[in-house]
SEROFI-557076 format. One line per 10 residues: number of its first residue (from 1); their letters; for each residue x, y, z of N, C-alpha, C. Coordinates in nm, 2 decimals, decimal comma, m for minus. Example, Ala and Ser with C-alpha at 12.3 -4.5 7.8 and 13.67 -1.06 7.14 Angstrom:
1> AS> 1,32:m0,57:0,78:1,23:m0,45:0,78:1,32:m0,33:0,78; 1,28:m0,22:0,71:1,37:m0,11:0,71:1,29:0,00:0,79;
***
This chain:
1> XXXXXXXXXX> 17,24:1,58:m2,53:17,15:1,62:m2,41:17,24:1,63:m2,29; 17,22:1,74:m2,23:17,29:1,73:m2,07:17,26:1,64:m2,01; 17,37:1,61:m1,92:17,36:1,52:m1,81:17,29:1,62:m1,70; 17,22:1,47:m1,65:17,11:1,52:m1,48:17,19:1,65:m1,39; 17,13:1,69:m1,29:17,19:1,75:m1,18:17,19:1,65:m1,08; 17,24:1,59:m1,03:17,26:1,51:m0,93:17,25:1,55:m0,79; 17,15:1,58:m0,73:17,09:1,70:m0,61:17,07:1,53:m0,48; 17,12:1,60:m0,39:17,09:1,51:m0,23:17,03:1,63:m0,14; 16,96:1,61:m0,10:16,85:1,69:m0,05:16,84:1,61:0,12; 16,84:1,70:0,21:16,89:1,63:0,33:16,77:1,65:0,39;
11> XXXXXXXXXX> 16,70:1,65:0,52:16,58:1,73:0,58:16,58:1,63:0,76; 16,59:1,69:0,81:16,58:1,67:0,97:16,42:1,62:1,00; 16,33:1,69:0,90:16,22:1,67:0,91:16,12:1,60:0,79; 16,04:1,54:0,84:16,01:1,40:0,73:15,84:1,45:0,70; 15,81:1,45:0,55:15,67:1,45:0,57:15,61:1,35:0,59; 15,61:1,21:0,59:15,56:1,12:0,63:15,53:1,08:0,80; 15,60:1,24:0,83:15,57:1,21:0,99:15,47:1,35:1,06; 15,47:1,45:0,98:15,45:1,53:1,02:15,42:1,64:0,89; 15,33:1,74:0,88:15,33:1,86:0,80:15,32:2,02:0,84; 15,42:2,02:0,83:15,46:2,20:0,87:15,56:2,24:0,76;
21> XXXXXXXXXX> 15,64:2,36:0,77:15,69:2,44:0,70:15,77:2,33:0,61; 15,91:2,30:0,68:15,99:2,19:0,56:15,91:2,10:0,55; 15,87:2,02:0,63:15,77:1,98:0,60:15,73:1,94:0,48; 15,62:2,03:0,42:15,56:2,06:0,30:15,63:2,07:0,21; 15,76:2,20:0,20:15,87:2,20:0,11:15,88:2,06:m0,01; 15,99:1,93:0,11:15,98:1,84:0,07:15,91:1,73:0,02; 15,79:1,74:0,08:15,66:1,69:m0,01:15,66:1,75:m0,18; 15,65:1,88:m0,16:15,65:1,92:m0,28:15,74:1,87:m0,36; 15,84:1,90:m0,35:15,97:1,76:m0,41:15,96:1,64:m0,41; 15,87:1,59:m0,37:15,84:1,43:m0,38:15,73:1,45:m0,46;
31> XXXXXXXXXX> 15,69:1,52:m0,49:15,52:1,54:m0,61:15,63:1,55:m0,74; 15,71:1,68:m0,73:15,77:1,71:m0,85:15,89:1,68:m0,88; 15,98:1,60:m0,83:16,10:1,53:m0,91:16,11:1,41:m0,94; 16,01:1,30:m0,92:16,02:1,21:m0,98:15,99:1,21:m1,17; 15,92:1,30:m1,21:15,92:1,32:m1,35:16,01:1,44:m1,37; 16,12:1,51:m1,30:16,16:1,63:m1,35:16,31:1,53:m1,41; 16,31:1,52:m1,54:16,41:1,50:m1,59:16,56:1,54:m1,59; 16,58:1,68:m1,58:16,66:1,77:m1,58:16,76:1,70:m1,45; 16,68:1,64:m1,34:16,72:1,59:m1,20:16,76:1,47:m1,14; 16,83:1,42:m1,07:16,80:1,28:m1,01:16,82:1,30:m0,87;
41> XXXXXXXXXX> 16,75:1,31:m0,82:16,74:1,35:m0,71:16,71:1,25:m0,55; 16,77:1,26:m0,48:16,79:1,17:m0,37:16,71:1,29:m0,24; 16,62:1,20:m0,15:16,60:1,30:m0,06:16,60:1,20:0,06; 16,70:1,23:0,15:16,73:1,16:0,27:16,60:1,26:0,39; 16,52:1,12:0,47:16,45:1,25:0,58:16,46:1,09:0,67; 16,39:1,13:0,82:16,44:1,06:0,93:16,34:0,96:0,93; 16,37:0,83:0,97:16,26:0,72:1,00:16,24:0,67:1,12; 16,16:0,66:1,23:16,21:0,56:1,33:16,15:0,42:1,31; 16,14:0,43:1,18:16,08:0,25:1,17:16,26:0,18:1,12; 16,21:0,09:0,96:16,35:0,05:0,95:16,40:0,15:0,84;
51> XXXXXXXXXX> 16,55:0,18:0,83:16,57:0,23:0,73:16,58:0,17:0,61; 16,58:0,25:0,51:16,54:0,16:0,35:16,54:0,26:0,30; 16,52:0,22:0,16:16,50:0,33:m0,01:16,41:0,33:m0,07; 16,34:0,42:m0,13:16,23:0,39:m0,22:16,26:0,46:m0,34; 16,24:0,40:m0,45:16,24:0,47:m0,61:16,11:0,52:m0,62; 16,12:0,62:m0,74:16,04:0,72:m0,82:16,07:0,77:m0,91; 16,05:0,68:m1,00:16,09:0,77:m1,12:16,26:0,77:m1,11; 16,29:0,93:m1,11:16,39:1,02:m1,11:16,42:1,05:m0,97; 16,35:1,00:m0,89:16,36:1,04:m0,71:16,34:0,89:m0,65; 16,51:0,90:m0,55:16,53:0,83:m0,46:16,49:0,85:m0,34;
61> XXXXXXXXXX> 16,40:0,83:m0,23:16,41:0,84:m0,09:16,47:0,77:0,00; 16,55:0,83:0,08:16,62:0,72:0,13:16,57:0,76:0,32; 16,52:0,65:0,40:16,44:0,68:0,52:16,58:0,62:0,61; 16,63:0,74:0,69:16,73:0,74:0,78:16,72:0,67:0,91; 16,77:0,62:1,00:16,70:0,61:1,10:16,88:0,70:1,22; 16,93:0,74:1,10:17,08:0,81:1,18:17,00:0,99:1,22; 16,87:1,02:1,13:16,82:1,15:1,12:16,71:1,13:1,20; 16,68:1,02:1,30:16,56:1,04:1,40:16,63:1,01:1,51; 16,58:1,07:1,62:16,61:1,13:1,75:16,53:1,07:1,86; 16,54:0,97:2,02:16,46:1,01:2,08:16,51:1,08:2,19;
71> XXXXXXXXXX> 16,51:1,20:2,18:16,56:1,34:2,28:16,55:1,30:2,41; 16,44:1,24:2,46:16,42:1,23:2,59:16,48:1,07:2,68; 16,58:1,03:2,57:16,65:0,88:2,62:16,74:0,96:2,69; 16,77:0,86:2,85:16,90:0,91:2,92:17,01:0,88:2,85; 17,03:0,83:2,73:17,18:0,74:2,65:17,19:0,85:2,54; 17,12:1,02:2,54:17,08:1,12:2,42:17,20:1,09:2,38; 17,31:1,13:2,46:17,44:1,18:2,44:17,54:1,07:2,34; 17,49:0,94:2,36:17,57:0,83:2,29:17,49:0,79:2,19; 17,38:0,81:2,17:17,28:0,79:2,06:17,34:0,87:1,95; 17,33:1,00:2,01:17,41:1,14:1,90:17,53:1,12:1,82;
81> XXXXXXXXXX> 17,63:1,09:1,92:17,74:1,03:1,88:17,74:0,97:1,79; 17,67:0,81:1,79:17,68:0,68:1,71:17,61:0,71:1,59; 17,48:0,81:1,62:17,39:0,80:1,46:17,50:0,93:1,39; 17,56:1,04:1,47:17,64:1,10:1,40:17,72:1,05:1,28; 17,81:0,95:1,36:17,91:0,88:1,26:17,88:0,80:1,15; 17,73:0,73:1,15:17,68:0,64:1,07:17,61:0,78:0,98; 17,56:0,84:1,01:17,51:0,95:0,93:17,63:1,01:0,83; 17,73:1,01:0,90:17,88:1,10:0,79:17,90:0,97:0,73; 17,89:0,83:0,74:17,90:0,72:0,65:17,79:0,70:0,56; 17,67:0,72:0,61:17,61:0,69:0,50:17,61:0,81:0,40;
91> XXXXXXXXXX> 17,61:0,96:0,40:17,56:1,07:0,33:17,73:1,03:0,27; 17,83:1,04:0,29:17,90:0,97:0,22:17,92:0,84:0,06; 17,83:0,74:0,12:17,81:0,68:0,06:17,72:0,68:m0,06; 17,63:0,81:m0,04:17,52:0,87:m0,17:17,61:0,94:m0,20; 17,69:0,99:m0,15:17,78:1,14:m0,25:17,81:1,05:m0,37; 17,91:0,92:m0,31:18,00:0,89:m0,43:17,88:0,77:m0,52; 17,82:0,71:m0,44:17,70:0,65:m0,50:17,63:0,70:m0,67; 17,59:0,76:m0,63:17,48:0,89:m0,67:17,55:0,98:m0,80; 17,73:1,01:m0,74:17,78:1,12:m0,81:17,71:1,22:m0,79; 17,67:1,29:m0,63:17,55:1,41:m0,60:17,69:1,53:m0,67;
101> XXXXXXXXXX> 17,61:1,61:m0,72:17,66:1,75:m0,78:17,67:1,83:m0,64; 17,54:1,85:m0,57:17,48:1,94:m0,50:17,44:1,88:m0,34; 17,44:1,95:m0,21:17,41:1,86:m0,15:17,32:2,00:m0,07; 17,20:2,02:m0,06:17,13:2,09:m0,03:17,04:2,02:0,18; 17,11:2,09:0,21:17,06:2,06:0,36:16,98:2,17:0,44; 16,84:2,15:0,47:16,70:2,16:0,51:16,74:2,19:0,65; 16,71:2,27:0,69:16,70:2,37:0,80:16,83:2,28:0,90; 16,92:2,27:0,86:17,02:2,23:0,96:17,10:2,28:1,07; 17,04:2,43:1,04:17,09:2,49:1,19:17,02:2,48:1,32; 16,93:2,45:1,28:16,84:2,40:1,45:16,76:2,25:1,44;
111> XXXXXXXXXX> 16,74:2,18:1,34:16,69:2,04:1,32:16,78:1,95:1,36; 16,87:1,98:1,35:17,01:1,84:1,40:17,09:1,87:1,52; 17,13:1,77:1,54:17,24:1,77:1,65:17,36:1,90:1,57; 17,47:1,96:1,64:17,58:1,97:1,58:17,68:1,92:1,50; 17,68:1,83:1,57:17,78:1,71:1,49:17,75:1,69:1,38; 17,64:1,68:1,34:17,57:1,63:1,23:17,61:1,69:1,08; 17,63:1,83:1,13:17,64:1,99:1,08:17,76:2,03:1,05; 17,87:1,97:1,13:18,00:1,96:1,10:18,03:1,84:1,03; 18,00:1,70:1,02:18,03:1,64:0,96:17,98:1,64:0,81; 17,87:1,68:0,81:17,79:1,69:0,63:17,92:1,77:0,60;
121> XXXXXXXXXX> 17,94:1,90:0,66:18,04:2,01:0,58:18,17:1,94:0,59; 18,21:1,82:0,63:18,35:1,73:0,65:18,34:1,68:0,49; 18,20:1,57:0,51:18,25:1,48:0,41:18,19:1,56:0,26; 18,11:1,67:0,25:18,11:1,75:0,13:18,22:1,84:0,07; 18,32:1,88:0,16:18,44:1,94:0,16:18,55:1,85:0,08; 18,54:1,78:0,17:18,62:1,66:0,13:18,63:1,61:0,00; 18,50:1,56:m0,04:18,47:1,53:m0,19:18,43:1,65:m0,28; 18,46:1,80:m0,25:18,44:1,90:m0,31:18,32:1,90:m0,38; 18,17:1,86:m0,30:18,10:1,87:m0,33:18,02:2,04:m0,27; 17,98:2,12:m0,33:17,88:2,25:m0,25:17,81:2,20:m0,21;
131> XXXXXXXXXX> 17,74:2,29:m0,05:17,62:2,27:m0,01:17,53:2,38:0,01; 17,43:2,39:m0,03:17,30:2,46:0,01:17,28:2,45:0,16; 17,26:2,50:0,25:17,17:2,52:0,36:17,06:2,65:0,35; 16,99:2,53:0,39:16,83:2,64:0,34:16,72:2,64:0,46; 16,75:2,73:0,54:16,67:2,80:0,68:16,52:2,79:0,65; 16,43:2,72:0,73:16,31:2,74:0,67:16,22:2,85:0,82; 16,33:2,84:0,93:16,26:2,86:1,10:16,24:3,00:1,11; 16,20:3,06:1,19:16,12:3,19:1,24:16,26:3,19:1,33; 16,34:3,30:1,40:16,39:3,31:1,47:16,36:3,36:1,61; 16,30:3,28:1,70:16,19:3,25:1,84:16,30:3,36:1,94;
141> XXXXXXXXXX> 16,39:3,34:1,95:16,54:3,31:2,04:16,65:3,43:2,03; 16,67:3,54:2,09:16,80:3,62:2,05:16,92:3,51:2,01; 16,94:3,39:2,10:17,04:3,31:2,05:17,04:3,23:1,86; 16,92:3,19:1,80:16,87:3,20:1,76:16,91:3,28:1,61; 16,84:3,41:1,64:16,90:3,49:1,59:17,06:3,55:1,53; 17,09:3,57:1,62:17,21:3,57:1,65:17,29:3,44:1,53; 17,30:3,32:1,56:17,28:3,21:1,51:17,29:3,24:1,37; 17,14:3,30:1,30:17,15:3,32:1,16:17,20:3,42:1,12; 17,20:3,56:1,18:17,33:3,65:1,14:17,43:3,59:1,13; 17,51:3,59:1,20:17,64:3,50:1,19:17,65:3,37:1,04;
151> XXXXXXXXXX> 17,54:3,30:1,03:17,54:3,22:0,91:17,56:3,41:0,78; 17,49:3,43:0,78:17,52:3,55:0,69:17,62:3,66:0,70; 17,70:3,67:0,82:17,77:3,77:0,83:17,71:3,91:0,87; 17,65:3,90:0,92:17,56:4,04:0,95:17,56:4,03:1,12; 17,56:4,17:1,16:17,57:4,12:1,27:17,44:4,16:1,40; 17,36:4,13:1,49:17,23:4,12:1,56:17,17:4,25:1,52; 17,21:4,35:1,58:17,19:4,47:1,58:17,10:4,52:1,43; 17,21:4,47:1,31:17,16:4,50:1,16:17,00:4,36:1,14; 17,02:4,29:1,19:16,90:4,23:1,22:16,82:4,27:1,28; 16,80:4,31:1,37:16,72:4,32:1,44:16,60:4,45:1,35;
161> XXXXXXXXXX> 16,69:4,53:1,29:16,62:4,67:1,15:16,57:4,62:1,05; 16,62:4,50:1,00:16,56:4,41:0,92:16,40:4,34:0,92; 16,27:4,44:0,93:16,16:4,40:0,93:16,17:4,26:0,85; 16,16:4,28:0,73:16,16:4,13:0,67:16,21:4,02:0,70; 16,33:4,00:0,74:16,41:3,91:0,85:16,34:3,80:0,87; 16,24:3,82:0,96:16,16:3,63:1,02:16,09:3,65:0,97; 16,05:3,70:0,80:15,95:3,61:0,77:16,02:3,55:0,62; 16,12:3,53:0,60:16,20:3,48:0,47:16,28:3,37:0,46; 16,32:3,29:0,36:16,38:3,20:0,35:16,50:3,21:0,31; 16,61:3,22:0,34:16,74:3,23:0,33:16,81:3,11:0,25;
171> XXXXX> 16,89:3,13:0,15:16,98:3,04:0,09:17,10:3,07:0,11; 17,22:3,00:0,20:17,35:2,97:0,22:17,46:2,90:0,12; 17,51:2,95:0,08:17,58:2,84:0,00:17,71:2,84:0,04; 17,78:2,70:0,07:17,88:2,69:0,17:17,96:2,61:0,05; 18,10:2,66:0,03:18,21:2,61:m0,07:18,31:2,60:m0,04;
***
């Protein structure tokens, strides 16, 4: 029999706080991988209570508290910083934990700080681990926009012809 896929599933956004687009996604992954065999699957999403783990089966949850935010503290800028670095230590620590195959990260182009975004791609590089990034947002913003051309190589203009465009889910795979 094959061995699991070893999948870490990242998400900025938690359904236990909230239900919208990823949101839901990840829900749906918490219904369906704790019996999906084929998988072992870890899904890191943001807590502001304590951080901890929870089993399932075949599905780990692991509740961050480096992936919640309070935006509006005058200290944003050192908060960012510090949960940055603990965040590249802990997603670290599941890579080699875990033995993740895959590291699949949930709308990371506008849910996280930057830092956040550079460091996943540090320490997944690093341990030559691939990553998924998987856009789930409408593009509101020519910046925005712009933003996810550039993730694809295309450039605004060829977007902008692209009727289908904001209403699709885009898969990135970064190696």
């Amino acid at each position: 029999m094959k061995q699991p896929l070893n999948l870490l599933v990242i998400s900025p956004n938690s359904p236990f706080e909230s239900i919208c687009g990823v949101e839901r996604h990840i829900r749906n992954l918490l219904k369906h991988c704790p019996s999906e065999d084929r998988l072992r699957t870890t899904i890191m999403v943001p807590t502001y209570g304590h951080g901890r783990s929870e089993r399932r089966g075949n599905l780990t949850i692991v509740f961050s508290k480096n992936l919640a935010f309070s935006r509006r503290s005058a200290k944003a800028q050192k908060e960012i910083t510090a949960k940055a670095a603990r965040f590249s230590q802990e997603v670290s620590r599941l890579i080699d934990e875990r033995t993740v195959d895959v590291v699949c990260a949930e709308n990371f182009h506008l849910g996280l700080p930057a830092a956040h975004n550079l460091l996943l791609n540090m320490v997944a590089g690093i341990r030559s681990v691939p990553i998924v990034l998987r856009l789930h947002s409408f593009a509101a913003t020519d910046l925005q926009t712009d933003r996810r051309a550039r993730l694809c190589g295309l450039n605004l203009h060829a977007i902008h012809n692209m009727a289908v465009w904001t209403k699709c889910h885009l898969y990135f795979a970064v190696s």
